[in-house]
ZAMARGU-4260 file (C-alpha; in steps of 0.2 Angstrom, whole numbers, plus 5000, padded with zeros to 4 digits):
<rodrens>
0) 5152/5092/4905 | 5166/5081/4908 | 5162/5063/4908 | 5180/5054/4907 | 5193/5052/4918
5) 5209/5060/4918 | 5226/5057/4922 | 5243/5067/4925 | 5259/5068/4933 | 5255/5082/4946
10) 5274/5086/4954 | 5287/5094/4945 | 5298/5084/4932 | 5315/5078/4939 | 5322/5070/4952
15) 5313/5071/4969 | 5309/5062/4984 | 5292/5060/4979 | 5279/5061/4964 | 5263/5059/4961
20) 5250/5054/4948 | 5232/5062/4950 | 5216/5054/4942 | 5200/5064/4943 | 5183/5057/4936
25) 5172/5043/4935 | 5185/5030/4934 | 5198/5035/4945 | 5194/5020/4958 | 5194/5007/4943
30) 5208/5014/4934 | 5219/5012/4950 | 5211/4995/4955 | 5218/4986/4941 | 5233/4991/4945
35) 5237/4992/4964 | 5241/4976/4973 | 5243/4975/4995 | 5251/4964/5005 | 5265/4950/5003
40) 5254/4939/4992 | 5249/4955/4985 | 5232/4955/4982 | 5219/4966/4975 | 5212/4979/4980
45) 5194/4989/4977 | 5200/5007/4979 | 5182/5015/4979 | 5182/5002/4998 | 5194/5012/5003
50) 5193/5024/5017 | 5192/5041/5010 | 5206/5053/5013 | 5216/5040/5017 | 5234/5035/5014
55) 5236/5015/5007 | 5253/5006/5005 | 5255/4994/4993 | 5265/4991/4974 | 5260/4998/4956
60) 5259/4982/4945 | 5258/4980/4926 | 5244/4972/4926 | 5248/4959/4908 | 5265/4954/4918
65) 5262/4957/4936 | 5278/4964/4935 | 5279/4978/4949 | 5282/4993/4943 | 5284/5006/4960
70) 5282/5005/4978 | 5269/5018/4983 | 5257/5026/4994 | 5238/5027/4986 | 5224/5041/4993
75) 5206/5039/4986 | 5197/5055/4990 | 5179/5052/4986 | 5168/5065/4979 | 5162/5081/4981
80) 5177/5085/4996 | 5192/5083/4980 | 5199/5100/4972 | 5187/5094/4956 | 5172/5089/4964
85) 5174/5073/4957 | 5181/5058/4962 | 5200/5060/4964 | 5214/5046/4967 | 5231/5049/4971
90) 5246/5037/4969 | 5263/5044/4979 | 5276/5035/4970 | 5298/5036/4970 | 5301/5053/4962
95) 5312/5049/4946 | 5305/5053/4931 | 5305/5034/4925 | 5293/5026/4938 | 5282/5044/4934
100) 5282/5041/4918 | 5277/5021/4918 | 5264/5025/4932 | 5257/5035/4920 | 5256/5026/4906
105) 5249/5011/4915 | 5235/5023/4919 | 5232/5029/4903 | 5233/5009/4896 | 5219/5004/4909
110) 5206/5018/4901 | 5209/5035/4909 | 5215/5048/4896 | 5230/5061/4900 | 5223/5078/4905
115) 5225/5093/4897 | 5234/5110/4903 | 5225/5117/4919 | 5211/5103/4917 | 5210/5098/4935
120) 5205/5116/4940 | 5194/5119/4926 | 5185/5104/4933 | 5185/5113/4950 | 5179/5127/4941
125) 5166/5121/4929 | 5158/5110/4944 | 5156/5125/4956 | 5171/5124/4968 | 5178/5139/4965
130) 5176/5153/4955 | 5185/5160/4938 | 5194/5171/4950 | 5199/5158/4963 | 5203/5148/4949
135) 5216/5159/4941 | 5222/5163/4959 | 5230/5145/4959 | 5241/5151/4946 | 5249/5166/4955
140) 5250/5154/4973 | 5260/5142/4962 | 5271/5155/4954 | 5275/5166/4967 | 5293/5173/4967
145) 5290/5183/4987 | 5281/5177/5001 | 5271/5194/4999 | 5266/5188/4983 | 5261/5172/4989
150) 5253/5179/5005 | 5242/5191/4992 | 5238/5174/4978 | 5232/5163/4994 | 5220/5177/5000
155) 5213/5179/4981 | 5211/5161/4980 | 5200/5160/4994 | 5188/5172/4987 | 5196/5191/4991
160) 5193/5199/4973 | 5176/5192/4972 | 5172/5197/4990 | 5178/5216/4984 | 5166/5214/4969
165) 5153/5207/4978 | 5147/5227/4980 | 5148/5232/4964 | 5137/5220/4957 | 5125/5222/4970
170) 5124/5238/4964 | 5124/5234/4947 | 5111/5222/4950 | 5100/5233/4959 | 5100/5249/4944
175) 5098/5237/4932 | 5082/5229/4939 | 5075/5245/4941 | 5079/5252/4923 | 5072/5236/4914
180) 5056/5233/4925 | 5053/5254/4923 | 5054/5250/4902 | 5045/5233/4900 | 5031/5239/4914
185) 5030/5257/4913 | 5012/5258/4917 | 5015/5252/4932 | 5019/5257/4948 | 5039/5253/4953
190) 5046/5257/4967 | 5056/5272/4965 | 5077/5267/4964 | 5090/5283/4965 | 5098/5276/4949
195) 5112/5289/4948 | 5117/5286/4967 | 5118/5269/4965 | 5126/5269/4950 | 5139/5279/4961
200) 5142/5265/4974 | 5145/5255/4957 | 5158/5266/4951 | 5167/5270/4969 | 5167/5252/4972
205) 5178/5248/4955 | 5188/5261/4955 | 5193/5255/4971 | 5196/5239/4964 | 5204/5244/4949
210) 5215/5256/4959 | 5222/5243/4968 | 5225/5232/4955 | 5239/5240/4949 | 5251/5238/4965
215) 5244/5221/4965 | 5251/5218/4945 | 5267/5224/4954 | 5268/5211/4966 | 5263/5198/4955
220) 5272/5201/4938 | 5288/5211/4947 | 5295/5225/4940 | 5312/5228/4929 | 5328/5240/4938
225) 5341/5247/4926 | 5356/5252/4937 | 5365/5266/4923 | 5380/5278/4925 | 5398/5282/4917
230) 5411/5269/4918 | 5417/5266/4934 | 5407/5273/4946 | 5401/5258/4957 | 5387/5252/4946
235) 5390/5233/4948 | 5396/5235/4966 | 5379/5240/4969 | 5371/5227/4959 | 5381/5213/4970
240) 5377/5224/4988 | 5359/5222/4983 | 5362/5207/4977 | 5370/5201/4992 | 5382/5192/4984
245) 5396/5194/4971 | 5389/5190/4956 | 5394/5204/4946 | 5412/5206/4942 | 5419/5222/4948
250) 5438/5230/4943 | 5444/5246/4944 | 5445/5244/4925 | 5432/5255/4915 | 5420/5247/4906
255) 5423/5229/4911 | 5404/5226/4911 | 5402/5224/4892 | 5380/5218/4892 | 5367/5220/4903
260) 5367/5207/4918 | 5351/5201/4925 | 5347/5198/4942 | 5331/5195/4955 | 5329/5202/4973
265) 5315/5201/4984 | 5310/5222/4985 | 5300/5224/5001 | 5290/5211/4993 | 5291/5214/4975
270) 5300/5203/4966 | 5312/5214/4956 | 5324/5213/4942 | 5341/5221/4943 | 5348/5226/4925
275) 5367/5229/4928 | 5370/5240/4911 | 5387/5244/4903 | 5392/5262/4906 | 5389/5274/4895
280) 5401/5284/4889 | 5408/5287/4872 | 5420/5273/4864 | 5428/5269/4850 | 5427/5249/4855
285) 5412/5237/4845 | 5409/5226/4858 | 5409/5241/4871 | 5395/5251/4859 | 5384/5238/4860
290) 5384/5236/4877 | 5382/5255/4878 | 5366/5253/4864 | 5358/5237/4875 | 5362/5251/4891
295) 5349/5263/4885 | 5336/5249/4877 | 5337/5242/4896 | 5329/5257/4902 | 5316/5258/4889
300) 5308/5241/4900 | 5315/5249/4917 | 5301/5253/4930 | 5314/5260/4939 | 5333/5268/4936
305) 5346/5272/4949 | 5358/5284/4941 | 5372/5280/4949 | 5386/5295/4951 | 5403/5293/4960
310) 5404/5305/4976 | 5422/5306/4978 | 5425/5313/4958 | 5421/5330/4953 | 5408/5327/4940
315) 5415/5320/4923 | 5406/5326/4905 | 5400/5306/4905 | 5391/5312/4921 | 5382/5326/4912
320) 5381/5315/4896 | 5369/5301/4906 | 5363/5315/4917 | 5354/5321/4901 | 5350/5307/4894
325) 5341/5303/4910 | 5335/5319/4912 | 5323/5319/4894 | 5317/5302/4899 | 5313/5303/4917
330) 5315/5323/4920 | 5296/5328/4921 | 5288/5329/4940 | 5275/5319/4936 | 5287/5304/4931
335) 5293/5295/4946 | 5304/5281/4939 | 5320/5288/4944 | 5331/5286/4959 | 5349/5293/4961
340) 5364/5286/4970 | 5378/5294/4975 | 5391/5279/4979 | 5408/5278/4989 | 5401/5291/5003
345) 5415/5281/5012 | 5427/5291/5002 | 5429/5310/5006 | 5416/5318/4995 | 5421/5330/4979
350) 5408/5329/4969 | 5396/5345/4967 | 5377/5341/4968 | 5369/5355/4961 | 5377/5356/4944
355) 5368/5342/4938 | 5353/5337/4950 | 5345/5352/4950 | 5337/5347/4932 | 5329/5333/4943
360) 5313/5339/4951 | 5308/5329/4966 | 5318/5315/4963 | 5326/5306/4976 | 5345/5307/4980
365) 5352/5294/4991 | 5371/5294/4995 | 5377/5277/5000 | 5395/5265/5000 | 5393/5247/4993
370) 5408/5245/5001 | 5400/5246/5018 | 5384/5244/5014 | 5380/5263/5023 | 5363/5267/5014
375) 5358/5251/5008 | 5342/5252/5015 | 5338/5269/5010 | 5341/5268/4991 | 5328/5254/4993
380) 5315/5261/5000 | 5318/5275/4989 | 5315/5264/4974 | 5301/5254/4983 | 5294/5271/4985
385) 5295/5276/4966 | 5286/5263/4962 | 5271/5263/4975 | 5268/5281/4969 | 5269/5275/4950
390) 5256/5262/4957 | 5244/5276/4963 | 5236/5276/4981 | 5226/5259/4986 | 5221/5251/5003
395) 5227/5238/5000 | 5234/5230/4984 | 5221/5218/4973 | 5232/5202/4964 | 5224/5202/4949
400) 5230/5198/4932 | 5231/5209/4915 | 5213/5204/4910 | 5205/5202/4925 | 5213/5223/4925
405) 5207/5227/4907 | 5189/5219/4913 | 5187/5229/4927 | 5194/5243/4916 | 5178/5240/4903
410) 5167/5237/4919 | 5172/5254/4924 | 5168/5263/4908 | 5152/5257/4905 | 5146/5263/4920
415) 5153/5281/4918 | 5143/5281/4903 | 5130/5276/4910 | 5129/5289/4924 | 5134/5300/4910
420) 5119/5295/4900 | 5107/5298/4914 | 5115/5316/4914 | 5110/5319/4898 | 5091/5313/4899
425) 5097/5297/4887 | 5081/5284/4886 | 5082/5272/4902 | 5082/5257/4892 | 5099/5265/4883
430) 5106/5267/4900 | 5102/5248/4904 | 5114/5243/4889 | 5129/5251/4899 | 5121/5245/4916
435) 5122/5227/4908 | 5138/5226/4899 | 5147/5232/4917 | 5137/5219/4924 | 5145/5204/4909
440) 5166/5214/4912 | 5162/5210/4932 | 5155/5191/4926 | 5171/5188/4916 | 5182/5190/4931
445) 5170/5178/4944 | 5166/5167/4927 | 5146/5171/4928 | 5148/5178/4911 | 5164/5171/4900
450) 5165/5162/4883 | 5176/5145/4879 | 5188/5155/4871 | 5191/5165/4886 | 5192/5149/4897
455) 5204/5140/4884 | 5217/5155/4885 | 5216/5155/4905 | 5217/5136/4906 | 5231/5135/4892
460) 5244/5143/4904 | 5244/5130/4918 | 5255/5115/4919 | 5248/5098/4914 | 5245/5092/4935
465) 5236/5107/4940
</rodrens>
């Protein structure tokens, strides 16, 4: 499909020790030979001679004033064993952007053409080295914010969520060979196939899948943590004893946070957002109401709030105020998004639980000090554990993307309707359109089955390199 060869800076822009321009195609060994010179007489060299998988010093030299451009290290990695299958060359310059960008452009000059956004691994893709899944897999490996997250992305890029579907399909295969041999032959004799049962391995093995992918979206996309409460209670000392650090400022001063500060910490493995909110409490102060109004939008996002009440105060009316406020967002049983912490534990305690937490069914209440850190760990897993429940139950979480989810959502669907049909003494040839459109939702996750458009979209959100 491809016939040119393609060129890009592949390391991060900036300054660096190293960085490196990658040529994939036809021409990659030409392109570099008319531009990489060995030795002290610095002579020319045939790249495609060059050991494969090899590292080669020499100098980049412009090749219409043999003026020498970088000192580098080349690599010709002969095809099919390159990430694209094709014939790839690598030249390790000095990692400013200058000698990047005249590398580059000396590449370009000598006939190879600048690559588009993810092109490299849609090469790999489109010539069999990996599949859609894998492919996409490369994305999350590069941006993974825990190593959980990454520990998940590699595993997927060598094949898990394929290897997970690998049953359903087989089922899927299986039903739908029976249902359109039994309507373009039905005078012949077929061997018989329970249908409905394995239709029924189909579904179990999604919905598997699909239940999984949920805690997996979690670990790859993170998840948003609004900290609330009144004035004064501890809210940004908890944010910096999470944080580790001091990065909000704290003063004995009510409302001294004015707007929501943002944060990440690694949470058991999920890479989570801290949302330090202004207190809420009723003020006369602009700047203050606006802090206030951005305090309750912050938990309209939220995954997660801590209410955060002050243990050694008798409870305020701005306590009962946010308790409600809480309460008609995050009160039902089956809503598991909050968490409550009741800070300064180090102090001796005054404050009545039951007046306001028993309008809290189930929710978890952790006392704790973030001046001594006393609790820490248990206000964590108490909000790691909100959101595993919100994830639902799963063996072991599946890191897949939001339409990789949706597709497996479809694929689920249409096999419910066709086990549905089937129950219903619908026409087999009918049931074989459900059978067959699971069958295209499973191809648009491995790639079997996915339009241009689809591939453009994916590709389009990869950097230049990759």
């Amino acid at each position: 499909m491809y016939e040119d060869t393609i060129t890009a800076i592949a390391t991060p822009v900036g300054e660096g020790g190293i960085g490196i321009i990658r040529l994939s195609g036809p021409e990659a060994a030409r392109v570099v030979s008319s531009l990489f010179r060995r030795g002290r007489r610095m002579h020319g060299v045939e790249v495609d001679q060059l050991e494969s998988h090899r590292l080669y010093y020499g100098h980049i030299v412009n090749p219409k004033t043999d003026q020498i451009v970088d000192e580098v290290m080349v690599a010709r990695m002969a095809a099919p064993r390159t990430y694209t299958r094709e014939d790839v060359v690598e030249i390790s310059c000095h990692g400013g952007p200058v000698p990047l960008r005249e590398v580059l452009k000396l590449t370009i000059d000598a006939g190879a053409r600048e690559a588009e956004a993810g092109e490299f691994t849609l090469r790999a893709f489109l010539n069999g080295r990996i599949d859609l899944s894998q492919a996409e897999a490369v994305m999350s490996v590069v941006s993974a914010q825990t190593s959980e997250s990454l520990e998940m992305a590699v595993n997927e890029l060598r094949g898990r969520l394929t290897g997970r579907l690998t049953p359903a399909r087989e089922a899927l295969l299986e039903a739908l060979a029976f249902l359109d041999a039994a309507a373009d032959f039905p005078e012949d004799e077929i061997p018989p196939t329970d249908v409905p049962e394995v239709l029924g391995r189909a579904e179990t093995h999604l919905k598997d899948v699909l239940d999984s992918s949920q805690l997996g979206l979690l670990y790859r996309e993170g998840v948003q943590i609004a900290i609330v409460g009144r004035p004064n209670v501890g809210k940004s000392s908890l944010m910096n004893t999470m944080l580790r650090s001091d990065r909000a400022i704290v003063t004995e001063i009510a409302g001294t946070t004015r707007d929501v500060i943002t944060e990440t910490i690694n949470l058991r493995g999920i890479p989570a957002t801290l949302l330090d909110t202004a207190g809420i409490a009723e003020t006369e102060d602009v700047v203050e109401r606006i802090g206030i109004d951005r305090s309750r939008q912050a938990l309209d996002t939220a995954g997660v709030a801590i209410f955060v009440l002050d243990g050694s105060q008798p409870l305020a009316d701005a306590d009962r105020q946010v308790g409600q406020l809480l309460a008609d967002r995050f009160g039902s049983a089956d809503d598991r998004r909050l968490v409550i912490a009741i800070n300064k534990r180090d102090l001796p305690d005054r404050f009545d639980h039951h007046e306001l937490l028993d309008q809290f069914d189930d929710t978890p209440v952790v006392e704790l000090s973030t001046m001594s850190g006393d609790g820490l760990d248990e206000l964590e897993d108490a909000v790691y554990e909100c959101l595993v429940a919100q994830a639902g139950e799963a063996r072991e979480p599946a890191m897949v993307n939001l339409r990789q989810q949706q597709a497996l959502g479809r694929a689920l669907e249409h096999v419910q309707a066709a086990r549905q049909a089937l129950d219903d003494g619908v026409p087999q040839d009918l049931v074989a359109v459900d059978v067959r459109s699971a069958m295209l939702a499973v191809g648009e996750i491995t790639g079997e089955q996915v339009s241009e458009s689809i591939l453009t979209e994916i590709f389009s959100r990869f950097c230049i390199g990759k």
